[in-house]
Each structure stands twice: as C-alpha cells, then as structure tokens.
ZADO-1210 file (C-alpha; in nm, 4 decimals, padded with zeros to 6 digits):
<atoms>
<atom x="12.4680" y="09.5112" z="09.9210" code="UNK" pos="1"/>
<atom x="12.1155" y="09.4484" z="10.0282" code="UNK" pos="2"/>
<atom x="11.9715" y="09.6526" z="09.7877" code="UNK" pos="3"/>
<atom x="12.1435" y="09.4965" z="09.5235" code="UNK" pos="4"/>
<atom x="12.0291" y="09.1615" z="09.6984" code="UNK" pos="5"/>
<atom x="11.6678" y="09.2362" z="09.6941" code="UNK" pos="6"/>
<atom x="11.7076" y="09.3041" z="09.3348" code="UNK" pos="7"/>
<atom x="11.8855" y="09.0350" z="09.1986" code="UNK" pos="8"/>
<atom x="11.7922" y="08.7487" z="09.4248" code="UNK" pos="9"/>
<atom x="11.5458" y="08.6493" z="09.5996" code="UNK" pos="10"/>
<atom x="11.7108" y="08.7744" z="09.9086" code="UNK" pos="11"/>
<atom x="11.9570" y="08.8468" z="10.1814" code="UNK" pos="12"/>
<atom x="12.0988" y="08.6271" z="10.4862" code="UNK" pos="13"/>
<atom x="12.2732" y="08.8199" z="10.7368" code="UNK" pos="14"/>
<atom x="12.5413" y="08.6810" z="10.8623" code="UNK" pos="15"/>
<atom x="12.6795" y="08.7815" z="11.2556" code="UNK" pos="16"/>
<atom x="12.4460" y="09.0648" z="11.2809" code="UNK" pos="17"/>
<atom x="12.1395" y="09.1583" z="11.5254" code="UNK" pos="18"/>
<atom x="11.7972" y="09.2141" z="11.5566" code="UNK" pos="19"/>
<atom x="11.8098" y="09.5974" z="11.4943" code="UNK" pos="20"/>
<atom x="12.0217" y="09.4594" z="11.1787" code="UNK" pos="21"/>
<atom x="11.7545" y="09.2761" z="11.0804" code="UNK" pos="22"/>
<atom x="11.5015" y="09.5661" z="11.1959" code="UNK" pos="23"/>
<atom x="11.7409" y="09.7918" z="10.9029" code="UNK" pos="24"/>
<atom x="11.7996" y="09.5582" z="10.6397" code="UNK" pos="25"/>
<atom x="11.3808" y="09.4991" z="10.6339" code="UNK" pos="26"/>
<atom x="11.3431" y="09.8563" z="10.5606" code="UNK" pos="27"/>
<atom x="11.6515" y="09.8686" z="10.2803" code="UNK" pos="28"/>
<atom x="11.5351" y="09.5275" z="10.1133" code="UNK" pos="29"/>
<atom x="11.1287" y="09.6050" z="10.1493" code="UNK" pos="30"/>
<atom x="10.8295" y="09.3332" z="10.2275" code="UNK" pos="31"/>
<atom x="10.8734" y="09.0849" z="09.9437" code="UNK" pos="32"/>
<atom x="11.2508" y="09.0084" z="09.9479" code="UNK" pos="33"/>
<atom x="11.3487" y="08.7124" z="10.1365" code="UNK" pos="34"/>
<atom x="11.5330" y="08.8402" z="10.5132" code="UNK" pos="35"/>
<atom x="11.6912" y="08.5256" z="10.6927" code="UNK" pos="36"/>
<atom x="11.9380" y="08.6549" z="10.9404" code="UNK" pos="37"/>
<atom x="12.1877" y="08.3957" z="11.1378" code="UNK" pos="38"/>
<atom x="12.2258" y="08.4083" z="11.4529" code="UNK" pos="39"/>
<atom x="12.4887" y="08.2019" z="11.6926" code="UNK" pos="40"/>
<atom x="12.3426" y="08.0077" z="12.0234" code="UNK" pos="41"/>
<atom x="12.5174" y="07.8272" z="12.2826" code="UNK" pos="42"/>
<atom x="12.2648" y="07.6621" z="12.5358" code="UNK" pos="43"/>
<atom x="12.4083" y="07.7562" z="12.8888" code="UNK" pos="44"/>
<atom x="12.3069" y="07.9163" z="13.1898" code="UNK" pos="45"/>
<atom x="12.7134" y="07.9969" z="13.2153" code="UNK" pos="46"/>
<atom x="12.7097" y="08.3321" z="13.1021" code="UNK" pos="47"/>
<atom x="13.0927" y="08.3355" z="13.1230" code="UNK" pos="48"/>
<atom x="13.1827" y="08.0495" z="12.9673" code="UNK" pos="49"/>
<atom x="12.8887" y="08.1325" z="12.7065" code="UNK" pos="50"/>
<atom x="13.0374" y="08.4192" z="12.6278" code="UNK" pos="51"/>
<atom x="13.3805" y="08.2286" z="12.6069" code="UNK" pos="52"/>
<atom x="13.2416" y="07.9864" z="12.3640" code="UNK" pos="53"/>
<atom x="13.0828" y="08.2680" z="12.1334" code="UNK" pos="54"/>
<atom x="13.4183" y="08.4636" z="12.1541" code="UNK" pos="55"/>
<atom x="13.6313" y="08.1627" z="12.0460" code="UNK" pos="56"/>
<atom x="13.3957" y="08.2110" z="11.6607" code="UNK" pos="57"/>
<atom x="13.3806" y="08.6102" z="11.6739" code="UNK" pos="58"/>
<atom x="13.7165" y="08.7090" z="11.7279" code="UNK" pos="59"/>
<atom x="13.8058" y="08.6190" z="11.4030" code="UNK" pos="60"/>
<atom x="13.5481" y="08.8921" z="11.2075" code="UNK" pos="61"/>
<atom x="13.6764" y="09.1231" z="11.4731" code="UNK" pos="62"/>
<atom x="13.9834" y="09.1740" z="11.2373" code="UNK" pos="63"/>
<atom x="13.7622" y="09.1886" z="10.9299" code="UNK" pos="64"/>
<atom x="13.6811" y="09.5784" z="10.8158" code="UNK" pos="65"/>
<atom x="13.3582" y="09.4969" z="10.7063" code="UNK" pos="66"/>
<atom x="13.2164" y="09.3283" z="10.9864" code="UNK" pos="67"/>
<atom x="13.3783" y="09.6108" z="11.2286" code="UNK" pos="68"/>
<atom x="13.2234" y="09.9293" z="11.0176" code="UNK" pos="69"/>
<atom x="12.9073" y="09.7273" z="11.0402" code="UNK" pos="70"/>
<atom x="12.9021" y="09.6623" z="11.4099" code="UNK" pos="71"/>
<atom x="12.9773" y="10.0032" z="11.4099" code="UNK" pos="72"/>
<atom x="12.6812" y="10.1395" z="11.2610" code="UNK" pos="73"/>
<atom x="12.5067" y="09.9708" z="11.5216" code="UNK" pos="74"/>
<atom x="12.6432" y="10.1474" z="11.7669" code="UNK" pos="75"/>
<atom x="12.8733" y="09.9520" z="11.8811" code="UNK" pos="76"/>
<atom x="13.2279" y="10.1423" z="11.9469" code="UNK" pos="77"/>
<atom x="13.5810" y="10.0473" z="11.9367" code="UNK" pos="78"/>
<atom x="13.6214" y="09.9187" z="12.2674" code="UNK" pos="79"/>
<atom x="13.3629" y="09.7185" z="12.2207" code="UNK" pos="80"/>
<atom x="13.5021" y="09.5780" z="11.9217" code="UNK" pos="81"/>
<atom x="13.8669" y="09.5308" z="12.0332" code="UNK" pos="82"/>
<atom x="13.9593" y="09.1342" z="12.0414" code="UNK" pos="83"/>
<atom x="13.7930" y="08.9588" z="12.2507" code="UNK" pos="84"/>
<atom x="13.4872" y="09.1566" z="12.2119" code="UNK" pos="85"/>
<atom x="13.3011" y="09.3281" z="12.4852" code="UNK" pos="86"/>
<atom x="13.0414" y="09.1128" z="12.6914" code="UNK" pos="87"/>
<atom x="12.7723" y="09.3166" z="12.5560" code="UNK" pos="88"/>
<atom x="12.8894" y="09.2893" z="12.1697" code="UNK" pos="89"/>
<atom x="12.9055" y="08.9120" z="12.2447" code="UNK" pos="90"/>
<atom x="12.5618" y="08.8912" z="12.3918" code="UNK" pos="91"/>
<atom x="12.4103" y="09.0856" z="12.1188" code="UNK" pos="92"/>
<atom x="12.5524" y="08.8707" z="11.8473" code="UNK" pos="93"/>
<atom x="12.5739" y="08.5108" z="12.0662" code="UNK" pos="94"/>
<atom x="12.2132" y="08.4270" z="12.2381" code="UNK" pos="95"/>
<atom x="12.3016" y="08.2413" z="12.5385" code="UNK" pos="96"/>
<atom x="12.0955" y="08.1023" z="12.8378" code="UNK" pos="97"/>
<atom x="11.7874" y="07.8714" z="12.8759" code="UNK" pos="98"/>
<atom x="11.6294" y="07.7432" z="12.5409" code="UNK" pos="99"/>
<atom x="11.3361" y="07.9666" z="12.6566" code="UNK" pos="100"/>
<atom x="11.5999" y="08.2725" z="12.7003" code="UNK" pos="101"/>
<atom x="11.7265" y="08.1962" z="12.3673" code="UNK" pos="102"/>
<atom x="11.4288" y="08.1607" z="12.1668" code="UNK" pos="103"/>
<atom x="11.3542" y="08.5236" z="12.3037" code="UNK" pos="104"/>
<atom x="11.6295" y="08.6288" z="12.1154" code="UNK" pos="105"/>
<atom x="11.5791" y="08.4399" z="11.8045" code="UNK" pos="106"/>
<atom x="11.1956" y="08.5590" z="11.7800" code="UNK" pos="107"/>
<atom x="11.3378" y="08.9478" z="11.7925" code="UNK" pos="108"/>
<atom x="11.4834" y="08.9114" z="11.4556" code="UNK" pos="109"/>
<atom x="11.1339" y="08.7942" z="11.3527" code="UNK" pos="110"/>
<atom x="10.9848" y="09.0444" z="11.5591" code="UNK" pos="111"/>
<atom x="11.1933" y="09.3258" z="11.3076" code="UNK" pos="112"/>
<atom x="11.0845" y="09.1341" z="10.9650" code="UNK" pos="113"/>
<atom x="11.3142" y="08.8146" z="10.9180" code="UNK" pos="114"/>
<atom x="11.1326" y="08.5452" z="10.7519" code="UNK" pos="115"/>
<atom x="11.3071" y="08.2843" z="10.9352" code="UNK" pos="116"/>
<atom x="11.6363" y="08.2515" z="11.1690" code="UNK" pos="117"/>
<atom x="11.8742" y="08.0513" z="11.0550" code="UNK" pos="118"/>
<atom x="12.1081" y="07.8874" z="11.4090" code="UNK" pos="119"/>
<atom x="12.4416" y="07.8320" z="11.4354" code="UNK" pos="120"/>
<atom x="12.4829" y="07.6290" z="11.7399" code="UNK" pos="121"/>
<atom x="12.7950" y="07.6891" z="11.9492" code="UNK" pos="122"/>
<atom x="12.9476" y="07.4321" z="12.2009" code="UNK" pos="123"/>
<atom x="12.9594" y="07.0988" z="12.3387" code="UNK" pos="124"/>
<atom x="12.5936" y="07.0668" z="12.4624" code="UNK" pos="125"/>
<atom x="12.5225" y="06.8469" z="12.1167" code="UNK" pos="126"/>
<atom x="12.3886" y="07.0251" z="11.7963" code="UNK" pos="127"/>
<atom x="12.0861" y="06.7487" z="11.8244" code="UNK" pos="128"/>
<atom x="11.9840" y="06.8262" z="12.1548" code="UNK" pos="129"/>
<atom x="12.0845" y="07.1705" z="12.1419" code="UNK" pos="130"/>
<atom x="11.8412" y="07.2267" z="11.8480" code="UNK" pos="131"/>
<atom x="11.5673" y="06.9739" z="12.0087" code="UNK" pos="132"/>
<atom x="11.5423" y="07.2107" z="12.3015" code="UNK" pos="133"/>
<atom x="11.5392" y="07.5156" z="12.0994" code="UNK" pos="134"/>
<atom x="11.2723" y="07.3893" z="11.8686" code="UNK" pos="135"/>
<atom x="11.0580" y="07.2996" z="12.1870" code="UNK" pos="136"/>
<atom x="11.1025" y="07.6552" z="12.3479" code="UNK" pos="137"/>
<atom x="11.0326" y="07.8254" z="11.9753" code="UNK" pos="138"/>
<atom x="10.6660" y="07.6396" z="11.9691" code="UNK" pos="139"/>
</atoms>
C-alpha cells in the first residue's frame, strides 16, 4: 500500500503507527514521496491516566486485522496487543508527558524521514492550549 502510494499520489499518511514505521515506510516509499505520519498526544505528566486516555481511542483498531498484523511487524506481540493494549504498545503509539517530552517523540518520526507530523490531541487539557504548548516545545 505504500508503494502503490508513492506511485500514484503524492504520498502516504500513516495513521496509528511509530517512528520505526515511519523509519520503514521512508525506505518502501523513497526520498521524493510525501511521508506524514500521525501521531496521538495527550499533555500529562499522569502516565496512568495518559495511558487511560490513549487506550479509550486504540482499543478500537485493536480488533481491526490490519492494524494488529501491522503492530505486529513491529514487534509488537499478542499480549501486547490484547484489549486494552500493553503500557508499552500505548506509549509507543500515544506520546504522553511534558510538551518538551512530547515533542521528543514527535521529532523521532522526523528524525526517520517524515516530512511533517500530523497531531491528534487526546484529552481534556484543551486542543488550543494543548497544541500552543506543543508548538512552543517543537521550536
């Protein structure tokens, strides 16, 4: 699929994936294609009830055979792909923690040849302020 994406579009955005993802899908689609990975935030030091937030959006693609046999050739394994999603799965694929913490994250997919990161802000913090503090920390 991104193959074909490269090829007839001027890209591919990655939905629910990770850096390493993004680090494969460079390599498949090549230098000129368009790579704009998404990737879910919730700004909170709570790593728990981060974790909760991101799990409330992900469980859903955890019954979705596509997303699983992706996940999968990421290494992650069944148990960590068993509703509600290990912590680890749901910190790879929901950045949580201090804007600066976040932005970390975010920049990896960058790091491993996205063009840009699209955010899907998670939570109550307030997508304005959410995306005001991220923007600050991404500077």
């Amino acid at each position: 699929m991104l193959k074909l994406s490269a090829d007839r579009t001027a890209g591919a955005h990655p939905y629910l994936t990770t850096p390493e993802h993004t680090r494969q899908a460079r390599e498949i689609i090549g230098p000129d294609a368009l790579l704009v990975p998404e990737h879910k935030v919730v700004l909170s030091t709570d790593a728990p009830s981060a974790r909760e937030i991101g799990r409330r959006t992900v469980d859903f693609y955890l019954t979705l055979s596509n997303y699983v046999n992706n996940w999968k050739r990421l290494g992650f394994n069944d148990e960590d792909l068993t509703s509600p999603g290990s912590d680890a799965f749901i910190d790879a694929v929901v950045a949580h923690g201090t804007a600066a913490e976040i932005a970390t994250r975010l920049n990896e997919h960058l790091d491993a040849g996205a063009d840009q990161v699209l955010i899907q802000v998670l939570g109550d913090k307030g997508l304005v302020d959410t995306l005001t503090s991220l923007a600050d920390a991404l500077r």
